[in-house]
C-alpha positions as a Markdown table, in Angstrom:
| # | Residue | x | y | z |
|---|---|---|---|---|
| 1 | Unk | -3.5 | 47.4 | 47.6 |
| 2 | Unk | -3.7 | 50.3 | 45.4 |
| 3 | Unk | -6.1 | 50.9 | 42.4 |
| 4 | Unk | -3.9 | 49.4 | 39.6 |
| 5 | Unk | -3.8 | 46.4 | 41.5 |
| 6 | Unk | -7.7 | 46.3 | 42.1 |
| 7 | Unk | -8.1 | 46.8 | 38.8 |
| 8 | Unk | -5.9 | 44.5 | 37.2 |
| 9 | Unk | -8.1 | 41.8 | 39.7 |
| 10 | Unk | -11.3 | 43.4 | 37.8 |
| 11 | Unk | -10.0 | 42.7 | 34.3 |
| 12 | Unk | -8.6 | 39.1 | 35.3 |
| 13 | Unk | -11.9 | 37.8 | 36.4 |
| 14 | Unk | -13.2 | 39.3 | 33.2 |
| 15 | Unk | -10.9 | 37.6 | 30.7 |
| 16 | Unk | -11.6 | 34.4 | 32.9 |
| 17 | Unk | -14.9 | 34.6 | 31.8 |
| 18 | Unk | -16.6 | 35.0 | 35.2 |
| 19 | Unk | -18.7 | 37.9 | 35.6 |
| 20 | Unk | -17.5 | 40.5 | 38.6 |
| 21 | Unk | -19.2 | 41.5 | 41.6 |
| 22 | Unk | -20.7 | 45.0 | 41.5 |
| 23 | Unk | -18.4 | 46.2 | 44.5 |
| 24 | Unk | -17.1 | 49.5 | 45.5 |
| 25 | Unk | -14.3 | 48.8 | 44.3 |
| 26 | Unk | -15.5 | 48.3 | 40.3 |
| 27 | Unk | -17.4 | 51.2 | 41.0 |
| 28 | Unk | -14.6 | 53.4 | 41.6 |
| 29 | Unk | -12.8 | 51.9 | 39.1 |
| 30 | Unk | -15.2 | 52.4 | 36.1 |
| 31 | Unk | -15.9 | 56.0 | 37.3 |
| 32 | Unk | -11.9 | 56.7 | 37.2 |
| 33 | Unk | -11.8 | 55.5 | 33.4 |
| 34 | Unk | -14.7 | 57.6 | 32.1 |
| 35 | Unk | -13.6 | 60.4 | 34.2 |
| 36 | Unk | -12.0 | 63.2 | 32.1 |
| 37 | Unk | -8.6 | 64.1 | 33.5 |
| 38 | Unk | -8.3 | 67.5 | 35.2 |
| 39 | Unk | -6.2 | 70.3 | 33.5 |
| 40 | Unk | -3.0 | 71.1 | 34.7 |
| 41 | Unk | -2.4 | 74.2 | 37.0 |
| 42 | Unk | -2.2 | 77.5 | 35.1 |
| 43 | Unk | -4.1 | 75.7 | 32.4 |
| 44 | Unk | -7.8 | 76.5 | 32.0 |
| 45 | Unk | -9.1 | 73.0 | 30.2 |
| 46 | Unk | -10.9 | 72.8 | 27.0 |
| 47 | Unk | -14.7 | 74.3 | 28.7 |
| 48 | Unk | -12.7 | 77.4 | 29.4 |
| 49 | Unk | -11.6 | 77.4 | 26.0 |
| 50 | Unk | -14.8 | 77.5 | 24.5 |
| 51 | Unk | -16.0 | 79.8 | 26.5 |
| 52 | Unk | -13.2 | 82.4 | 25.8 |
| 53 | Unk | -13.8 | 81.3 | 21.8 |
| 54 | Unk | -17.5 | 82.3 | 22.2 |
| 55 | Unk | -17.4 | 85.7 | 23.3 |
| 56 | Unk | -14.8 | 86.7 | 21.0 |
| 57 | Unk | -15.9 | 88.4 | 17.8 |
| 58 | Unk | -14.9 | 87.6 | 14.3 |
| 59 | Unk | -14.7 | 89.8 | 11.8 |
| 60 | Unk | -17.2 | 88.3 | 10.0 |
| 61 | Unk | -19.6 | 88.4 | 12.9 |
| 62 | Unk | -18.8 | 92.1 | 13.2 |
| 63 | Unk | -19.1 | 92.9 | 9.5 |
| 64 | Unk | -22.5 | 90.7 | 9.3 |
| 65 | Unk | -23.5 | 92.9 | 12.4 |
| 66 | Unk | -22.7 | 95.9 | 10.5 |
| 67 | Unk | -25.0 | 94.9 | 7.6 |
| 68 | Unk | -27.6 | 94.5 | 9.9 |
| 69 | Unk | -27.5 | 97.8 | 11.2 |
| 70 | Unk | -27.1 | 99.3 | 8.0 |
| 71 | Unk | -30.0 | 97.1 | 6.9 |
| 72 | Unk | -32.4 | 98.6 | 9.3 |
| 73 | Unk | -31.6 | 102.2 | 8.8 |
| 74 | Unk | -31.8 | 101.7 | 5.3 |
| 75 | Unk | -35.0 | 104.4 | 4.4 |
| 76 | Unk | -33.1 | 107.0 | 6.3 |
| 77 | Unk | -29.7 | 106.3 | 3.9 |
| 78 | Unk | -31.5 | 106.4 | 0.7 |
| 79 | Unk | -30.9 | 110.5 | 0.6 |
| 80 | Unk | -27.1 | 110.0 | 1.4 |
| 81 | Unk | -26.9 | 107.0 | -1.5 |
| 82 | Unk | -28.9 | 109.4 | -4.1 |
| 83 | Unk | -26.4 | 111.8 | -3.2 |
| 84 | Unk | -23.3 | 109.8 | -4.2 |
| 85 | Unk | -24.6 | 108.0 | -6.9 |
| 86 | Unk | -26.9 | 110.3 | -8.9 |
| 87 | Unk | -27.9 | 108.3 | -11.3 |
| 88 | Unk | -29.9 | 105.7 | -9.0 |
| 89 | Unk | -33.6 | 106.4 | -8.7 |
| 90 | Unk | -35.6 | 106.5 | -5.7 |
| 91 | Unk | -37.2 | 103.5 | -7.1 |
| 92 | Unk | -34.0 | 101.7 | -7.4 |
| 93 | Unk | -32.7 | 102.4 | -4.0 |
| 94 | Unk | -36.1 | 100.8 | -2.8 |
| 95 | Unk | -35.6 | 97.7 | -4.3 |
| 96 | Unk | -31.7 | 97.2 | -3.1 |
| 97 | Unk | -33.1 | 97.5 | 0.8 |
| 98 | Unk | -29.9 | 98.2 | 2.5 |
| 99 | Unk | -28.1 | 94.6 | 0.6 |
| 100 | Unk | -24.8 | 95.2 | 0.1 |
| 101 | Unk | -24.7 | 93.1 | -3.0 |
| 102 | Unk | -27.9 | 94.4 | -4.6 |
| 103 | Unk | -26.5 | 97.8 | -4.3 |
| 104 | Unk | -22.8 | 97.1 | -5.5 |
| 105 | Unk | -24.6 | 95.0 | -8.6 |
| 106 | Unk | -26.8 | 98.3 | -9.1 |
| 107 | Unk | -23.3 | 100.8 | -8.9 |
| 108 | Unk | -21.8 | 98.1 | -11.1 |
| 109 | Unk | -24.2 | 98.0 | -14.0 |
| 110 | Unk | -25.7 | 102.0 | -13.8 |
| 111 | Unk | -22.0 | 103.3 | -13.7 |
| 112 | Unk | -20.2 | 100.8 | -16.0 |
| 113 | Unk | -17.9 | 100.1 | -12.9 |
| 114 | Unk | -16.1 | 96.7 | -12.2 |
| 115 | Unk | -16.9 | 94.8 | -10.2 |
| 116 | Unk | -13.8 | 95.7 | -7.5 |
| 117 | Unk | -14.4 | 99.4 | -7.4 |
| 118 | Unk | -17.8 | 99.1 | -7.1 |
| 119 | Unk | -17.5 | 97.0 | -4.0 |
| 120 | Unk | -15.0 | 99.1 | -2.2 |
| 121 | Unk | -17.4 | 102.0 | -3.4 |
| 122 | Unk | -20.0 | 100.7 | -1.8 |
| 123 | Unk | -18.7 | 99.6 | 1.2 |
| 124 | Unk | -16.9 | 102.8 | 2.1 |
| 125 | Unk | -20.3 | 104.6 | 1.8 |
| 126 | Unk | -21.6 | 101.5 | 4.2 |
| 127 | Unk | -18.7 | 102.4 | 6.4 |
| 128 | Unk | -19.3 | 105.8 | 6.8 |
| 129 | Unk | -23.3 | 105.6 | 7.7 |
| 130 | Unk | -22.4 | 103.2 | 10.3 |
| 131 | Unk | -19.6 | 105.4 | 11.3 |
């Protein structure tokens, strides 16, 4: 007999109401149901898939990572901001702490700048500390 066969036995006795014997044979069966189906050759499966997925970087990871390290090496940057952008105090530059937004909303409002430029302003000086 093959396994279709036993099982088609298993689920008779089932919709006759009786209740099956706990044999080898159900055993095997129930395990070959719940068991996820193998990926085809020169396929990897879905765990692989993950796996590959989770080591990649995103841009946003990389860009978040970038903040980061601009973040931390903020005090040493504060020369190189007051440089640029003149009109920012020492006091000021404190207060941003190496946040990208702080500081575009401080270029913004000190240098009558929109909103655009200031952004691409700032993050081309972020760009080039973390160079």
């Amino acid at each position: 007999m093959n396994r279709f066969t036993e099982q088609n036995k298993a689920l008779s006795k089932l919709s006759d109401n009786k209740l099956p014997a706990a044999t080898d044979m159900a055993k095997d069966a129930a395990k070959d149901q719940t068991r996820p189906a193998a990926p085809e050759a020169g396929h990897p499966g879905r765990h692989a898939q993950k796996e590959r997925t989770a080591t990649n970087t995103s841009p946003a990871n990389t860009a978040n990572s970038q903040a980061d390290a601009f973040r931390g090496k903020w005090p040493a940057h504060i020369a190189a901001a007051k440089t640029k952008w003149s009109k920012l105090s020492d006091s000021d530059l404190q207060k941003v702490g190496g946040i990208e937004s702080k500081l575009t909303d401080l270029v913004r409002q000190r240098y009558a700048l929109d909103e655009e430029v200031a952004c691409k302003q700032v993050r081309h000086f972020i760009e080039r500390c973390n160079g």
